[in-house]
C-alpha positions as CSV (number, residue, x, y, z in Angstrom):
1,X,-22.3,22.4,-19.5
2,X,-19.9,19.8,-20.6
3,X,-19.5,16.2,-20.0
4,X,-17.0,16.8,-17.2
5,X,-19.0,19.4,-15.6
6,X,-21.3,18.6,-12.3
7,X,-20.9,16.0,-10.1
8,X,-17.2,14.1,-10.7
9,X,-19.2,10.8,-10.2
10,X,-21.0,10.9,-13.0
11,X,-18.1,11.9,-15.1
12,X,-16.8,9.0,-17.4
13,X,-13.3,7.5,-16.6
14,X,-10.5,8.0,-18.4
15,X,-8.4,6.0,-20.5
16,X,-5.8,7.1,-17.9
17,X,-7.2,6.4,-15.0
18,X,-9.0,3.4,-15.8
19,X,-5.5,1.9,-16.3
20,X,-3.7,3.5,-13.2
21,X,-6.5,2.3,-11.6
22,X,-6.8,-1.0,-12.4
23,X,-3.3,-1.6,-12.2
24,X,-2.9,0.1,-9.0
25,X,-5.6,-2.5,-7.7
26,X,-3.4,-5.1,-8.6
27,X,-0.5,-4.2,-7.2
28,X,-2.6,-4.0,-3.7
29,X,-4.1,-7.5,-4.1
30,X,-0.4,-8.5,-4.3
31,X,0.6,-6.5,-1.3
32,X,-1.6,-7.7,0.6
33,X,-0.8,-11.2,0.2
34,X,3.1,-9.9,0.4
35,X,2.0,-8.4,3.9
36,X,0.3,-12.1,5.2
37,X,3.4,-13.9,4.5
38,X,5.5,-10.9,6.2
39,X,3.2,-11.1,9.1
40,X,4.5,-14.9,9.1
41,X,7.9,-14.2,9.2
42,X,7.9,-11.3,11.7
43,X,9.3,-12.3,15.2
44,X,8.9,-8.2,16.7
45,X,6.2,-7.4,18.3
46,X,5.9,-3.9,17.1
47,X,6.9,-4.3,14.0
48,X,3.9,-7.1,13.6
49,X,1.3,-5.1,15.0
50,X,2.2,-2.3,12.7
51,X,2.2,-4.3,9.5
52,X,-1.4,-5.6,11.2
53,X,-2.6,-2.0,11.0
54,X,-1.1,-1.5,7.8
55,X,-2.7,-4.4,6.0
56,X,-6.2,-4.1,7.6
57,X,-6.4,-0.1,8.1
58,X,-4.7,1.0,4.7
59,X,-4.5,-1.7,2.2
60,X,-7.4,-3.4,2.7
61,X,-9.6,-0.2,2.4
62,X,-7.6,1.1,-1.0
63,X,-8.5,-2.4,-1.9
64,X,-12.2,-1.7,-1.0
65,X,-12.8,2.0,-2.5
66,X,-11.0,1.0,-5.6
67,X,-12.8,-2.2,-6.2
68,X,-16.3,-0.3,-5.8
69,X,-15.0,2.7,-7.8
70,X,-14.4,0.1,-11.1
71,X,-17.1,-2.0,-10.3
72,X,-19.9,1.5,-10.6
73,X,-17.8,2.6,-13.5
74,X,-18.1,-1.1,-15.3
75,X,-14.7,-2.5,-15.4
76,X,-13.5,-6.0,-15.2
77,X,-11.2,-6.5,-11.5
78,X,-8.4,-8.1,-11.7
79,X,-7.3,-11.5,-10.3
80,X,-6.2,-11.2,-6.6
81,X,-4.0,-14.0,-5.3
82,X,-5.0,-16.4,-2.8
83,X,-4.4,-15.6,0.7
84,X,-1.7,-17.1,2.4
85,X,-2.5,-19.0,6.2
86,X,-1.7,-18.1,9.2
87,X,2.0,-19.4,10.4
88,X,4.2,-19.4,13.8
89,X,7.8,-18.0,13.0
90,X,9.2,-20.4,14.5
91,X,8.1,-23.2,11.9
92,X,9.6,-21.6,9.0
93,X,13.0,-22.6,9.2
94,X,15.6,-20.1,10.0
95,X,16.9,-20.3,6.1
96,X,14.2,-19.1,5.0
97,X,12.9,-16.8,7.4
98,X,12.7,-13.5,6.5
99,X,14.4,-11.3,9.3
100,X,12.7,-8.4,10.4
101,X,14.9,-5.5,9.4
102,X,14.6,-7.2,6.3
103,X,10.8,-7.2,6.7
104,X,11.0,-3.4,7.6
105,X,13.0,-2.1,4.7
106,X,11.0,-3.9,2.5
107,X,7.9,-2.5,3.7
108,X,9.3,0.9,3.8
109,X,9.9,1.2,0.2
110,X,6.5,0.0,-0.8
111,X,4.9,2.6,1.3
112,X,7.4,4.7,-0.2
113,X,6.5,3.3,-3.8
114,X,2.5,3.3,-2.9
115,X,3.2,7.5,-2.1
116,X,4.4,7.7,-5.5
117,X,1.7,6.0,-7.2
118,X,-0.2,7.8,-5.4
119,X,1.1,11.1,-6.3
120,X,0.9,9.8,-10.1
121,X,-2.7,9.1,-10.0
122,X,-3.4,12.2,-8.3
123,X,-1.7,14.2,-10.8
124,X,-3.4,12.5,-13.8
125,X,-7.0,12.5,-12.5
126,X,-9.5,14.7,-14.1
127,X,-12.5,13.3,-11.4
128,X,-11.7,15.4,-8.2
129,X,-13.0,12.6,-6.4
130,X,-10.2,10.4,-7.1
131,X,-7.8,12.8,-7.2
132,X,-9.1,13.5,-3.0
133,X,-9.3,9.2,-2.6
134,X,-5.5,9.2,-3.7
135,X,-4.5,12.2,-1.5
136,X,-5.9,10.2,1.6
137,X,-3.9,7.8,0.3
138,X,-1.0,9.1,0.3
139,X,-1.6,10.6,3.8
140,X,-2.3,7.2,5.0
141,X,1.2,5.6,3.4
142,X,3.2,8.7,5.0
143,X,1.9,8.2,8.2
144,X,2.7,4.9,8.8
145,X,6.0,5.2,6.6
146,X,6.9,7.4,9.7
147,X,5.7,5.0,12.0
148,X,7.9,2.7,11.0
149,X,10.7,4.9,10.6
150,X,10.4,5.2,14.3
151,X,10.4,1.7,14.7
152,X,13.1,1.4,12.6
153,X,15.2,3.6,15.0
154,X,14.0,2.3,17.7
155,X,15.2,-0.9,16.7
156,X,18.2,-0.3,15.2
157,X,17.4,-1.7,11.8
158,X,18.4,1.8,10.0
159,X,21.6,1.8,7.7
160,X,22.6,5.0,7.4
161,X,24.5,6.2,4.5
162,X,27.7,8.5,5.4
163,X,27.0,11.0,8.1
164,X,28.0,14.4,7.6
165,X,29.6,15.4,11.1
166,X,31.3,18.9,10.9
């Protein structure tokens, strides 16, 4: 029996994945504050209760199962920026609002990004447990990315490129 042999919890990190890791873990600290000031700036109703969901049903519990998952193995978290408070749209003046099909493609492509890193880490993992945490992952970030593909047809907000009509 080797080292990486029995159960993937026991097995040592490595190198690899302690950095994808990590630095996935920071990138979600900073989405999540990204998403409170989104939330902020959002004047749809749909499109805020999605990015509700989003924060506190996918980010936040990445956040959670990463943080424990370098915490048991030993390693150092890193920072997480402060969280932002809660404001009404209509205080933030209109030059500086965000508007929301704004909001929307922004969020779409880091769902889209998050799927990738996703995919990364899952394809560089030796632990089968992590390499099953990322693929609920990236099952998670898919199905809202087509939520909000719906919403963003629903809407309106989508900017096609060129259609091909024959």
């Amino acid at each position: 029996m080797g080292i990486l042999s029995g159960n993937p919890k026991e097995e040592p990190l490595h190198s690899g994945e302690v950095f994808h890791l990590w630095t996935h873990l920071h990138g979600t600290k900073e989405l999540l504050v990204t998403l409170e000031v989104l939330i902020n700036h959002t004047g749809d109703h749909d499109l805020k209760i999605l990015l509700g969901d989003l924060k506190d049903n996918c980010i936040k519990q990445e956040e959670q199962q990463v943080e424990t998952l370098l915490k048991e193995s030993g390693i150092r978290l890193p920072p997480a920026p402060p969280e932002r408070p809660n404001v009404e749209v209509q205080d933030i003046p209109a030059g500086a609002r965000f508007n929301d099909p704004e909001i929307a493609s922004m969020v779409s492509k880091e769902i889209a990004a998050g799927m990738v890193v996703a995919s990364t880490i899952m394809g560089l993992s030796i632990r089968e447990d992590i390499a099953e945490m990322y693929g609920e992952f990236h099952t998670q970030k898919a199905e809202y990315g087509a939520k909000l593909l719906k919403i963003n047809k629903e809407k309106g907000w989508i900017v096609p490129p060129p259609l091909m009509a024959k």
